[in-house]
N, C-alpha and C positions, 0 to 999 in steps of 0.2 A: 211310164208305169204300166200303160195298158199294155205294150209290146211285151212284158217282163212278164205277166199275167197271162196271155197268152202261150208265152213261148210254157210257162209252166203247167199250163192247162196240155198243151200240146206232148210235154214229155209224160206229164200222167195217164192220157188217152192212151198213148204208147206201149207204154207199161216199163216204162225208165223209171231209175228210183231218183225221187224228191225230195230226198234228206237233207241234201244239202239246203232249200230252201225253208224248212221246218226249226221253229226256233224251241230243242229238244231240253234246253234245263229248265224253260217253260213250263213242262208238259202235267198231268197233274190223272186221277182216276178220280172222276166225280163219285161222290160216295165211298169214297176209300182214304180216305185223311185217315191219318191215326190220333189216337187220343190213348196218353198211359193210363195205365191203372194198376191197382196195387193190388192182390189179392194174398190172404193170407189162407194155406190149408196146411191141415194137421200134419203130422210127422210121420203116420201112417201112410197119410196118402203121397208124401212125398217120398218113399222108403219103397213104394209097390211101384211109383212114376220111374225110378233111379232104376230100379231092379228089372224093369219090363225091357226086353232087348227090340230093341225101337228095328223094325225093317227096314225101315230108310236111313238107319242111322242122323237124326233128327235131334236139334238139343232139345231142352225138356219143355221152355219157352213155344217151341215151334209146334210140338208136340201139342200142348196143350190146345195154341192157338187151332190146329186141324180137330182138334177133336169138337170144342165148342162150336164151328163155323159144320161141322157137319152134322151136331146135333142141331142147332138153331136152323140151318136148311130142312132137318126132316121133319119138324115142329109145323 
């Protein structure tokens, strides 16, 4: 085990990649879990959501999420 530790210390000082030893369906972003939620908005605002020609071509879900995540950053 210590030799196996080693040898993989030794290909990261390297700069060899260690994926292979990385158990990746694991893997997880602390503070980034998701959690749904339902939100209901007017017809208007989903009529001006639909109609805005999105620049990244973005569905409207994705959309919203960047818009709230950049307003709560500048808050």
């Amino acid at each position: 085990m210590k030799r196996l530790k080693f040898m993989k210390d030794k290909e990261f000082d390297s700069g060899e990649s260690i994926v292979q030893y990385l158990e990746l369906e694991r893997t997880a972003r602390p503070g980034h879990e998701q959690r749904r939620v339902n939100v209901d908005f007017p017809a208007w605002m989903i009529s001006q959501l639909d109609g805005k020609p999105s620049v990244w071509a973005l569905p409207r879900q994705s959309l919203i999420k960047i818009w709230i995540a950049e307003k709560l950053q500048s808050t």
